[in-house]
C-alpha positions in Angstrom: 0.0 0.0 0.0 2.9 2.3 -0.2 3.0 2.6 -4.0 2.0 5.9 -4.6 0.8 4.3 -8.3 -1.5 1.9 -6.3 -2.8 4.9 -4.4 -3.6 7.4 -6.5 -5.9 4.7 -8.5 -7.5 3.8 -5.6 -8.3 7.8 -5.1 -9.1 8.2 -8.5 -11.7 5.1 -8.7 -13.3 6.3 -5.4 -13.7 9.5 -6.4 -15.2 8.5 -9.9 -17.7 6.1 -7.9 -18.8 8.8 -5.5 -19.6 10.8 -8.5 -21.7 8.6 -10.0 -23.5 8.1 -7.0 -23.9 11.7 -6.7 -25.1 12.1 -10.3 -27.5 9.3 -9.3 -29.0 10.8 -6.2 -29.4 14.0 -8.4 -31.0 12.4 -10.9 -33.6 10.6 -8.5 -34.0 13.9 -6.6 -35.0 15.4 -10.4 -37.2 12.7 -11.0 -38.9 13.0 -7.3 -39.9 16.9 -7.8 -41.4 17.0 -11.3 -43.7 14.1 -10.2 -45.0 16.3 -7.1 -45.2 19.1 -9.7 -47.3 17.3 -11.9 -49.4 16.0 -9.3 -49.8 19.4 -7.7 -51.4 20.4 -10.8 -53.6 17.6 -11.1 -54.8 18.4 -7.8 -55.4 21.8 -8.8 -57.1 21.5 -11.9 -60.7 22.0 -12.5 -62.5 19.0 -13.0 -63.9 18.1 -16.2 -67.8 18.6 -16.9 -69.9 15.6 -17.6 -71.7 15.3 -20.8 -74.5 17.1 -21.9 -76.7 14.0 -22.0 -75.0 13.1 -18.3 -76.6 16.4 -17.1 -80.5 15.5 -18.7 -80.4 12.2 -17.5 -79.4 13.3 -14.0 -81.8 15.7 -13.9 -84.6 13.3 -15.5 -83.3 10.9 -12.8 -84.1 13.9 -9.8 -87.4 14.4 -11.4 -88.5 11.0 -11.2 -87.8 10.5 -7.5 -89.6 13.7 -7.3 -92.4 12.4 -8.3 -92.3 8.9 -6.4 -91.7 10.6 -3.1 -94.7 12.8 -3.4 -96.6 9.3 -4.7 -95.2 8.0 -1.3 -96.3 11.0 0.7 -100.0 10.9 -0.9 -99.5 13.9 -3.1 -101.5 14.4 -6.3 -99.3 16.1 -8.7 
């Protein structure tokens, strides 16, 4: 272990392999805040309206138990 040869490799490969570990951990790191971006901006976007035949059915729906609830309660409509 006295070769100055033999120890300047071994500096030189540790250093290399603590780099790419580094370049790893900064890649991950990368990787870890543009998926909380993109899911902060799902969170934060509107939702999509439903259909316009979505909507009439839904309200035809309402309408209906309208109707059988005031059937229920005696109600002539």
């Amino acid at each position: 272990m006295s070769d100055p040869q033999i120890t300047l490799t071994l500096a030189v490969a540790s250093l290399a392999g603590l780099a790419m570990l580094v370049f790893a951990a900064l890649n991950g790191w990368r990787g870890w805040l543009q998926l909380k971006s993109q899911e902060l901006r799902l969170a934060s976007a509107p939702a999509p309206a439903p259909p316009a035949g979505a909507r009439i059915e839904i309200a035809d729906l309402k309408e209906r138990i309208r109707k059988l609830e005031a059937i229920a309660a005696g109600v002539d409509l």
